[in-house]
C-alpha positions in Angstrom: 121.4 95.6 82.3 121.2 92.1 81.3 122.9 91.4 77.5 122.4 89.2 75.2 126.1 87.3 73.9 125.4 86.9 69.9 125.0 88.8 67.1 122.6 91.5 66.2 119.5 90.7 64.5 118.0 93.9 63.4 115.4 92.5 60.8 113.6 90.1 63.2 110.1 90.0 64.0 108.7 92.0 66.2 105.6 94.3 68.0 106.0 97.0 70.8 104.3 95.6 73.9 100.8 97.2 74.3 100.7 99.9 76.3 98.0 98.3 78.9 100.2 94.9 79.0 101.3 93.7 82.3 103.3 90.5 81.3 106.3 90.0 80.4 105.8 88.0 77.4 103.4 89.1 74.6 101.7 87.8 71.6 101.9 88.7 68.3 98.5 90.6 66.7 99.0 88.6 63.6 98.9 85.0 65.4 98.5 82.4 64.0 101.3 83.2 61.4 100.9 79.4 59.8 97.0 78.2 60.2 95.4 74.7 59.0 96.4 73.0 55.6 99.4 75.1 54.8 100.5 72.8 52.3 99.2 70.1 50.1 100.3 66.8 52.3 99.8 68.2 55.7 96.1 69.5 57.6 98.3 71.4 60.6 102.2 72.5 61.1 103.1 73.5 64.3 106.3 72.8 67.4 108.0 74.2 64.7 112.1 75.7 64.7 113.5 78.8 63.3 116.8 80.8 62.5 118.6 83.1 60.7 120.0 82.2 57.2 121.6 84.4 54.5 119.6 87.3 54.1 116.5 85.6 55.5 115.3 82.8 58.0 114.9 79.0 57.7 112.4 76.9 59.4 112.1 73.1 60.3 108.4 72.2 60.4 106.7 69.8 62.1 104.0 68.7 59.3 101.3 66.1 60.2 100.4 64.3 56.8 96.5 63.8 56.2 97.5 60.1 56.5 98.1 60.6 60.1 102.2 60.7 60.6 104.2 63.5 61.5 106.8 64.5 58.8 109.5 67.7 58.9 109.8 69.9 56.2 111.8 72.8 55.0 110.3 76.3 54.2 112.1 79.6 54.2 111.0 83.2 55.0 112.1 86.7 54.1 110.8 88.4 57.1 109.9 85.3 59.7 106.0 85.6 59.5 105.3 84.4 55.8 106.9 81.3 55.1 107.2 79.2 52.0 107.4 76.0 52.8 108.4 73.0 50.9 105.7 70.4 49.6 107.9 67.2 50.2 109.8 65.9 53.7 113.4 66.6 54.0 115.1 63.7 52.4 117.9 62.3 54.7 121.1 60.4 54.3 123.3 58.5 56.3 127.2 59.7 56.9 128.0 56.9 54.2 125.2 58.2 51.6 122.7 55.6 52.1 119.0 56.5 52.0 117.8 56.9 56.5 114.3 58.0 56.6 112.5 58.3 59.8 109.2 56.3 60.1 108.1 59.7 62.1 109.5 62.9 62.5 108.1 65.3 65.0 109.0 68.7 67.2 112.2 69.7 66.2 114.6 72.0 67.3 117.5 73.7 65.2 120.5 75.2 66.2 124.1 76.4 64.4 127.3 75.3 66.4 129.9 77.1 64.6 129.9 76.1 60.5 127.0 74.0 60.8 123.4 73.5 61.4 121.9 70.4 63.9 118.5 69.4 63.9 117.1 67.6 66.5 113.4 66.0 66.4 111.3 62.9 67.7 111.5 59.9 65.9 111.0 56.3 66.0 113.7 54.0 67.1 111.8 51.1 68.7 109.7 53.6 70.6 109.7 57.4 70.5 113.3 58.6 70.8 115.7 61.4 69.5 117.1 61.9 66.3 119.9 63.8 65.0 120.9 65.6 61.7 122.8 68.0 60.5 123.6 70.1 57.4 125.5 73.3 56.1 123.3 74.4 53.4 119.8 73.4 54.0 120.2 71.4 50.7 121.8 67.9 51.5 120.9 66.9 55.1 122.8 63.8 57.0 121.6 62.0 59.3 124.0 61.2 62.5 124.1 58.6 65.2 120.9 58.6 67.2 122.1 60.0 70.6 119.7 57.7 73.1 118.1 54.8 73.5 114.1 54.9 74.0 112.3 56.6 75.2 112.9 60.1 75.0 111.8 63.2 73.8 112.0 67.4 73.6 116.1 67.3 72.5 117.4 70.7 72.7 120.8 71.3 71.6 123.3 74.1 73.1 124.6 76.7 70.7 127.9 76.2 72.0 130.2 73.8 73.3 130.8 74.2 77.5 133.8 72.7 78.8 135.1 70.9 75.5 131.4 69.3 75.5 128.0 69.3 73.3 125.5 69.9 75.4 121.8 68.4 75.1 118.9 68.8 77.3 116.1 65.6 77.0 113.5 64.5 78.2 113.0 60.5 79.2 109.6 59.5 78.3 107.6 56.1 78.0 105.9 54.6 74.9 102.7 56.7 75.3 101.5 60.5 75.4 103.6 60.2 79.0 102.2 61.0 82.2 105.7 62.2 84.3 109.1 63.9 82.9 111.9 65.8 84.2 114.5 68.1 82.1 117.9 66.6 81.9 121.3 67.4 80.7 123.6 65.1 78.6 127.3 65.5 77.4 129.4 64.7 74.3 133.2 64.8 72.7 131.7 64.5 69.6 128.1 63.9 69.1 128.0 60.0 69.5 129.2 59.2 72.7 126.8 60.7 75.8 127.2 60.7 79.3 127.9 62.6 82.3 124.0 62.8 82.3 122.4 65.2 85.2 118.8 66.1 85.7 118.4 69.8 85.9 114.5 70.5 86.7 112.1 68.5 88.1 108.5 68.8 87.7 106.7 70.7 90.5 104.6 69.8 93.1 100.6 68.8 92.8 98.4 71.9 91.8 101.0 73.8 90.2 101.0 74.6 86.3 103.6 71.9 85.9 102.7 69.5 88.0 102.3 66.6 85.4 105.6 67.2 83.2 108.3 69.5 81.7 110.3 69.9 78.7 112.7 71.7 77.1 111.9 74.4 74.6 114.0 76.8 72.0 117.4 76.7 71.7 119.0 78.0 75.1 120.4 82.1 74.6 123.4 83.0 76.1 123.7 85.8 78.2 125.6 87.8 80.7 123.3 86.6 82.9 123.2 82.7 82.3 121.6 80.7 79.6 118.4 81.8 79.5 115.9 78.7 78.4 111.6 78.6 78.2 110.2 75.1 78.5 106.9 74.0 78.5 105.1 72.9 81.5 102.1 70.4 82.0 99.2 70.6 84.4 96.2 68.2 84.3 92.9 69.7 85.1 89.5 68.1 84.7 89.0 68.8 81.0 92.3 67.5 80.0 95.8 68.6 80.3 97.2 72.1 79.7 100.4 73.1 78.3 101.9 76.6 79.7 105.6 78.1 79.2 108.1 79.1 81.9 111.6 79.8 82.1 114.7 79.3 83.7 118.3 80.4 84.1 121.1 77.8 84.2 125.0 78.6 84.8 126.5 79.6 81.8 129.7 77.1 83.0 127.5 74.3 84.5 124.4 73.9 82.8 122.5 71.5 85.0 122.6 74.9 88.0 119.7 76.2 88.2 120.3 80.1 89.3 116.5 81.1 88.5 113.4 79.4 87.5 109.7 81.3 87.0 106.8 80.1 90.1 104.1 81.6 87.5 104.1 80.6 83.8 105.1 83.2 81.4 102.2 82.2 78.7 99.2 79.9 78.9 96.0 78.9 76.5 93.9 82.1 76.5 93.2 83.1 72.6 91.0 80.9 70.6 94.0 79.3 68.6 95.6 78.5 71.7 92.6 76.5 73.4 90.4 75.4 70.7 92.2 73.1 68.1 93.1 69.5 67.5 94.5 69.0 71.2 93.0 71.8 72.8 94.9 74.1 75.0 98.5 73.9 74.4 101.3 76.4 74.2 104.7 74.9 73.1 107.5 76.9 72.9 110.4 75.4 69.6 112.3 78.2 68.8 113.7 81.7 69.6 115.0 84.6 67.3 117.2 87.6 69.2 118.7 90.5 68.4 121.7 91.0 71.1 121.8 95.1 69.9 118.4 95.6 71.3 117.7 92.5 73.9 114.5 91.4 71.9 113.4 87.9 71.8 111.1 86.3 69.6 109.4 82.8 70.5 107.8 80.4 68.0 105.5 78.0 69.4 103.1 75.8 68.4 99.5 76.4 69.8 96.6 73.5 69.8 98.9 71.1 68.3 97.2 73.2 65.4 99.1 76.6 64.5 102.6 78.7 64.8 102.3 81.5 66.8 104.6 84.2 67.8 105.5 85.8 71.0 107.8 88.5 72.2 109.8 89.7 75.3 112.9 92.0 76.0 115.6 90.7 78.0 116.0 93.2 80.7 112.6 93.0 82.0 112.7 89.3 81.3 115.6 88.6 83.5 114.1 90.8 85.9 111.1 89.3 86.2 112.3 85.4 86.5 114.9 86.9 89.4 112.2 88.5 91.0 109.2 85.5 91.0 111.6 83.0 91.5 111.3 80.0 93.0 113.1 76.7 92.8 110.9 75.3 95.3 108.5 73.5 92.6 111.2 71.2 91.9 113.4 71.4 94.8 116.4 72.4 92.5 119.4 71.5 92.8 122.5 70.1 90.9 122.0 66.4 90.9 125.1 64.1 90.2 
């Protein structure tokens, strides 16, 4: 039986599969758990990050202000489905206490590496590129060292060091809504300094659901059986493009292995809040909550650039089911040096 390595998390959301379900991942009956104008400033939040915090959850939200920018936001949550969330952006300082606040703030991802919390999100550095944060208390938040140049996007963080290292999956991009991308893997002593860069996936091959371009997701979870990541996959079709969500295994020693990697996507646009919205037809996965007792996995993502949903899987059938319909052919996988 595959396990989850981490904590238990018996309070998490969570529904029993239905009964007359034949996926592997399913959708919460209460979707959309945040819908339009959620707060004063903002008309949508969505690609949105969650995780546990004292004797509830925090949440980094991805806000677009009615004036048109994306902005991040705080909000907190009892139970992980109703969420208070805080009027005014996160306010931001450097390491020496000066005011930094991005022009732009979009998609980010939050993860705890021992006593503290890193946030990673979009941001505008002479293009779209990554920036990084961190704080222990969710009350003073400092900004760090960009870790790229532009243009990149879809920073995803390891919950762990590997081999002395920080680990952060990207995304290279261009200036525009970018018509190509592969996942790749970066390393760091200490946050600052990056190299030892690999790719790990490619996009697949024409006519597949991921044919245009793929990014990383939540938070990689540690298992027994590898690090276990969803990222979201792009297809263009002749009413647009269409965002789906797969997963993958990677070696829990070296990261940029790919051991397993889904043919068929695990979740694509088929509710209403899913394909009708502001960008229509989009599912994209930000953030994971699991309970290692029980092997339950909950997945925030953001659905027509307009809502956050909620979906669920258990790990055994999971990991079953990506071992079983795998195929590394889509992107010819392999570890690239």
């Amino acid at each position: 039986m595959a396990a989850i390595i981490g904590n238990a998390l018996p309070n998490m959301p969570w529904q029993d599969k239905p009964a007359d379900y034949n996926g592997v991942v399913w959708r919460d009956t209460r979707n959309p758990i945040i819908g339009w104008n959620p707060i004063k400033a903002a008309s949508r939040i969505f690609n949105s990050a969650v995780i546990p915090y004292e004797d509830g959850y925090v949440g980094i939200f991805r806000a677009d202000h009615k004036m048109g920018m994306p902005c991040i936001h705080l909000g907190r949550s009892k139970d992980g489905l109703s969420w208070d969330i805080e009027e005014e952006p996160i306010v931001w300082k450097d390491e020496t206490g000066a005011d930094y606040q991005p022009n732009y703030a979009y998609d980010p991802r939050l993860v705890k590496i021992e006593d503290t919390y890193y946030i990673v999100w979009c941001t505008d550095f002479g293009g779209a590129a990554l920036g990084l944060g961190k704080t222990k208390d969710f009350k003073e938040f400092i900004r760090l060292e960009n870790p790229y140049i532009p243009f990149n996007r879809n920073g995803v963080l390891f919950p762990r060091k590997v081999g002395g290292n920080y680990i952060l999956l990207s995304r290279p991009s261009d200036s525009g809504h970018t018509p190509f991308g592969d996942i790749f893997l970066s390393q760091s002593p200490d946050l600052v300094y990056w190299g030892k860069h690999r790719k790990v996936m490619t996009k697949a091959a024409a006519g597949w659901w991921q044919d245009v371009k793929i990014g990383g997701g939540p938070v990689p979870i540690e298992t027994d059986e590898g690090w276990l990541i969803f990222y979201h996959g792009v297809v263009g079709t002749c009413n647009g493009l269409v965002y789906s969500m797969g997963a993958a295994l990677l070696d829990l020693e070296c990261p940029s292995k790919v051991l397993y990697r889904t043919r068929d996507y695990l979740l694509t646009p088929e509710t209403q809040y899913e394909a009708v919205g502001f960008v229509p037809n989009v599912v994209f996965p930000c953030a994971t909550l699991q309970d290692a007792a029980t092997g339950r996995i909950a997945i925030y993502y953001g659905a027509a650039d307009s809502y956050v949903a909620v979906a669920y899987a258990q790990l055994d059938e999971l990991v079953a089911y990506i071992k079983a319909n795998s195929a590394l052919a889509p992107g010819d996988e392999k570890e690239y040096r």
